[in-house]
N, C-alpha and C positions, 0 to 999 in steps of 0.2 A: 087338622092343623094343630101345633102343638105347641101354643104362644106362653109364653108365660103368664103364670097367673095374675099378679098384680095388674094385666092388664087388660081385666076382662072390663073394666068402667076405665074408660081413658077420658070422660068429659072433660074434665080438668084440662089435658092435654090436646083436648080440640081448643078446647077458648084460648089457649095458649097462643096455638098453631094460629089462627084465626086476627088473635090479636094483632101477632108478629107481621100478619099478612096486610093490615089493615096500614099500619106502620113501617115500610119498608124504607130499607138506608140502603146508600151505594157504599161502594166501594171504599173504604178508612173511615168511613163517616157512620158507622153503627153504635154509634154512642148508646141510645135507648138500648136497643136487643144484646147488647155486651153486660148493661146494668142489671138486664133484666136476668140475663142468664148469671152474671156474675152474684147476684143476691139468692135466686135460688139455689143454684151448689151451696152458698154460705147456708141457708138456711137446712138444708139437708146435712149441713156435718162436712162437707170437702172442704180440703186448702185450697183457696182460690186464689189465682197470679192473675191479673189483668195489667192491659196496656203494652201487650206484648204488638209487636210494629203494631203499633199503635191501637187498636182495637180488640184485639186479640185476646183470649181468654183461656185458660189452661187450669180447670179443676182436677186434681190428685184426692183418689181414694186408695189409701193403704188397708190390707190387711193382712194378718200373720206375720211369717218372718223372710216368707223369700224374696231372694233379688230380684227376679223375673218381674217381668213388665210389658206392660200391652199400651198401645197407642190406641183411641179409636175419634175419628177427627168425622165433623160434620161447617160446615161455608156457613156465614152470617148475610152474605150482600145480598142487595136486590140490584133489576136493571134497570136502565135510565128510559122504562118505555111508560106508554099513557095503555092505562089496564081501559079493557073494554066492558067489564063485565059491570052488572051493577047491583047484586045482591050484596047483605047488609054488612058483609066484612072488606070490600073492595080494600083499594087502596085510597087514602084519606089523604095523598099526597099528589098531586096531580107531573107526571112526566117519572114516576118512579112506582117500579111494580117489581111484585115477588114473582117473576113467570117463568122460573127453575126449580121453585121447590124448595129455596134454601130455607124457609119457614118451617116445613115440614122436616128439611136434613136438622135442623137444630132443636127441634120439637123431640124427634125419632131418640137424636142423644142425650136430650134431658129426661128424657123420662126411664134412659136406661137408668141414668145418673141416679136419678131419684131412687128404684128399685134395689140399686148393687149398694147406695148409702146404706141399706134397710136389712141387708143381709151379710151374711159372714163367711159366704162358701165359697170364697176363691182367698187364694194366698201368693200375695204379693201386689203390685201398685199398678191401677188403671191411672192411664191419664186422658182426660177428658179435654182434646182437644178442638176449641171454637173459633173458627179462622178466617179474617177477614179480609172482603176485596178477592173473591176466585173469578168475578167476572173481568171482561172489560180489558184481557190481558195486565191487567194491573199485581199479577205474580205473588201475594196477598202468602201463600204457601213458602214462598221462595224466603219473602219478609220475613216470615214466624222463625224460618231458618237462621239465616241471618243474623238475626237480634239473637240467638242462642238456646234456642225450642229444644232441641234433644242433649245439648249439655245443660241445662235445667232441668229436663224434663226426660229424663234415658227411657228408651224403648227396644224391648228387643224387635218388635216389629209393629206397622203401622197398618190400620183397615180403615175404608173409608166407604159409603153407599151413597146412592144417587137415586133418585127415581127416572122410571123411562115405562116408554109408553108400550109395554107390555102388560098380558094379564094380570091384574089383583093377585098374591097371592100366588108367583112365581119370583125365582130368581134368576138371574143371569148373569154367568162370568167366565173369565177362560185363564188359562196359566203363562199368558203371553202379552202381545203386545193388543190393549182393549181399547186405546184412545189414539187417538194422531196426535201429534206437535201440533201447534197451535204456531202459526208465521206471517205478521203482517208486512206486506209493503206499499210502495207509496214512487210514483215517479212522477217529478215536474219537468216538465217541456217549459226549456227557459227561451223565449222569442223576442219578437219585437211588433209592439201594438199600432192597429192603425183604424182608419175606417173601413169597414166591411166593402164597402162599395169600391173600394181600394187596395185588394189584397197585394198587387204588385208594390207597394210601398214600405211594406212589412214583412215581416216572418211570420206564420201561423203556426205556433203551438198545437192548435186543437186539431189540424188537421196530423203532427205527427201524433197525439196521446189517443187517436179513433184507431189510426193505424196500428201503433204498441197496442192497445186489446182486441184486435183481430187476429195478431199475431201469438198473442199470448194463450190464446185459445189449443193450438194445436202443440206448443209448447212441452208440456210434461209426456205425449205420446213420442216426443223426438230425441228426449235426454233419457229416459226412465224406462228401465227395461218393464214390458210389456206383463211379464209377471209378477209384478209389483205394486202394489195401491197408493198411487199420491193424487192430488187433488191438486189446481192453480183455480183462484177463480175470482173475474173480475167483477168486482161489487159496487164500485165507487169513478164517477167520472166528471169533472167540473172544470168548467171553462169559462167565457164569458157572463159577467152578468146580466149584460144588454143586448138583442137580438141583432143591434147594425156595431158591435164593436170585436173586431177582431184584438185577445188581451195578451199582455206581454207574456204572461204565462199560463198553463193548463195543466192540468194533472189528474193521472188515473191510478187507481190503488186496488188493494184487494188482499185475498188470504190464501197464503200455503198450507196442504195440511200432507202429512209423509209419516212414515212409523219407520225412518231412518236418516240416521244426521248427514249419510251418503248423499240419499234423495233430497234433501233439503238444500246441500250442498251444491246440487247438481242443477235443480232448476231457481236456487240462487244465482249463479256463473250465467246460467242460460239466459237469465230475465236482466242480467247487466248487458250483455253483449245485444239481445235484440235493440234495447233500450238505446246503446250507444250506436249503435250502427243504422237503425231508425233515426236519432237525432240527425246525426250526421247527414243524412239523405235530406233531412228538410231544413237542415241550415240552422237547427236548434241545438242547444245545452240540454244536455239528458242530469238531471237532478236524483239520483236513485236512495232508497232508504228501503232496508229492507230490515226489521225485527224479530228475533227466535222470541217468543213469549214462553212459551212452554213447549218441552220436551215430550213425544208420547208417552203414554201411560203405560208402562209395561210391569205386568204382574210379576212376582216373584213366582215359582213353581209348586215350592214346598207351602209358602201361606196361602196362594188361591186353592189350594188341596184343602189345605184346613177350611178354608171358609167355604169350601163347596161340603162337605164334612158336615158344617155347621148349619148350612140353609139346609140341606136334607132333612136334618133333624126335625125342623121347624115346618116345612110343606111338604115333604115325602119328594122321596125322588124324580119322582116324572114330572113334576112343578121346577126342577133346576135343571137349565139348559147351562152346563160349564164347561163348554164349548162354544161360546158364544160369538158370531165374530167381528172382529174386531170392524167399529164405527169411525166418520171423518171427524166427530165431534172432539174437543179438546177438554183439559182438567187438569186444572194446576198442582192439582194432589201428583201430576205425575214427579213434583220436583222433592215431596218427599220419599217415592218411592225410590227416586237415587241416588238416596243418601241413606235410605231402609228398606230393611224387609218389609213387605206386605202386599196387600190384595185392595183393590179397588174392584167394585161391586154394582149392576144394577139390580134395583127393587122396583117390580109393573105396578104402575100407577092409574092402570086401567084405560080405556079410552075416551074416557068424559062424561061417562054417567052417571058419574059422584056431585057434579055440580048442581047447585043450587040453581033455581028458577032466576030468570034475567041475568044467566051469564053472557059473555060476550056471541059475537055470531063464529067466529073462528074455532079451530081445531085443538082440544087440548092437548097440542107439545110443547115443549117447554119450549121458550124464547117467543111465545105465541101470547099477544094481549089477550087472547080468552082464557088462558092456562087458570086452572087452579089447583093446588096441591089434593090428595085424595086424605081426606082424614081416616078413611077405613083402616090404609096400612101403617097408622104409626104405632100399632103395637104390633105388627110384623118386623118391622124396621127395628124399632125398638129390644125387641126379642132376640133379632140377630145377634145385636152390639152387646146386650148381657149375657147370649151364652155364648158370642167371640170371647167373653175374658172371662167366664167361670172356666171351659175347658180350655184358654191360653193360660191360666194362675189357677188349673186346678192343684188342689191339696195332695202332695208326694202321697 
């Protein structure tokens, strides 16, 4: 493996990692890990911009004279779950946990941070992009946009890594479409309440929101050509709060996931018409809401070439699968990739043999209260992001 040097003692940047994890913030609310990262760029020598939508943190290292410019962006949030594990870094906040990594994605880019402060062999201007709120559909990505991130901050092109529960010390990526859209909706059955023992004197909501996700189930096989990858899935279902009250209204929700605005399209249209034509049938109001959160993930061609290029360098060829394929999982990074070039990346975070004694009883994948970041690859990770922008600004 062919990591960079400075990063043969990474200690520093476990207790880091570790700390972050220990203190985990949702979603606009990363005050502390925005401080923390925003005083370390300062102390390393970068121009540091905070309070971009609101949390938001954007260190500039220049060097030389060229215009050229690299983006390389790593998530601040955590999620709003209760960690299971209980070794001595947990989370010290009870109903909020790091169990994505973004400790580790913000560790991986300060330490490239630190490294490229310290040297002088690329020319022209990294920006060190830290971005808040990617969980939660809260579009955190979209925000940075928004408030003016790439006319402040010009990039010819943007990279960003994730970890996933593949080998230590492999990469994974493809030149296409790597993430799904990300699509919530939500239907209320508007009725009319009575007592249970009395359904002839009411309307029953709940009995049409059981019937809409029975129906919902077969849904995406009936609109969606069969060669095609999209996901409907119902997650969420709530109705009465007391066992003998039939409630005026009920409602069932859940998540689309597609790697076309076509297919999103399609079993959007699909999920109104069941919705209203079920209402109808049981004498209810169909209440529909349906949210594009994020866009799939699709790589640019020419930069996932480059960064498959670059993970070679670093674990040899047969460690990068860059044909990878594409996953239902979602990432708001896809909303800078459609406004920029670049590549979006995963880095194997092994399968849980890095955790410490009294971690949780569950499996470490991310979104998983046993999850814990692998401290082994943040000088893999690390390594990538420094030689993405020595050969993206290397010297004419």
């Amino acid at each position: 493996m062919n990591l960079v040097d400075s990063f043969a003692d990474i200690s520093r940047f476990v207790a880091l990692r570790r700390d972050i994890h220990m203190h985990p913030e949702l979603g606009f609310e990363e005050h502390r890990t925005s401080k923390i990262v925003a005083e370390l760029l300062q102390e390393w020598g970068l121009e540091v911009h905070t309070g971009i939508a609101g949390t938001g943190v954007v260190g500039v290292l220049r060097r030389g004279s060229s215009k050229r410019s690299i983006g390389l962006r790593a998530d601040l949030d955590a999620l709003p779950l209760q960690e299971e594990n209980h070794f001595p870094h947990r989370s010290q906040h009870d109903g909020r946990m790091h169990a994505c990594g973004h400790d580790g994605h913000t560790t991986m880019l300060l330490a490239a941070a630190w490294h490229l402060s310290k040297t002088k062999d690329f020319d022209g201007t990294v920006n060190f992009i830290f971005q808040p709120a990617e969980e939660m559909g809260k579009a955190g990505a979209l925000k940075m946009i928004e408030d003016g991130l790439f006319e402040r901050f010009p990039c010819d092109a943007v990279f960003a890594l994730h970890n996933f529960a593949v080998d230590v010390g492999t990469f994974a990526v493809n030149d296409g479409a790597l993430m799904a859209s990300s699509n919530t909706w939500k239907v209320t059955m508007h009725g009319r309440g009575t007592h249970a023992s009395m359904p002839h004197t009411g309307i029953d909501p709940v009995s049409a929101v059981i019937e809409l996700g029975q129906q919902l189930q077969t849904l995406v096989a009936k609109v969606i050509d069969s060669r095609e990858r999209a996901l409907l899935a119902v997650t969420q279902i709530q109705g009465s709060g007391a066992p003998n009250v039939i409630p005026d209204e009920a409602w069932v929700g859940g998540t689309v996931r597609t790697f076309s605005t076509d297919a999103t399209d399609k079993i959007e249209a699909g999920l109104r018409r069941l919705a209203d034509g079920i209402a109808q049938a049981h004498g209810c109001r169909a209440e529909i809401g349906f949210r594009r959160a994020s866009p799939p993930v699709v790589n640019h061609e020419k930069e996932a070439r480059f960064a498959a290029e670059v993970m070679r360098e670093i674990v040899g060829a047969e460690h990068v699968d860059d044909n990878y394929p594409a996953v239902m999982g979602a990432e708001d990074f896809a909303h800078m990739l459609r406004v920029k070039p670049g590549c979006y990346a995963f880095v194997g975070n092994g399968d849980g043999g890095h955790r410490l004694p009294d971690h949780g009883p569950g499996p470490c994948i991310i979104h998983n209260t046993s999850f814990d970041f692998n401290d082994e690859i943040i000088p893999i990770g690390a390594s990538y992001f420094v030689r993405l922008a020595q050969k993206w600004l290397a010297p004419a």
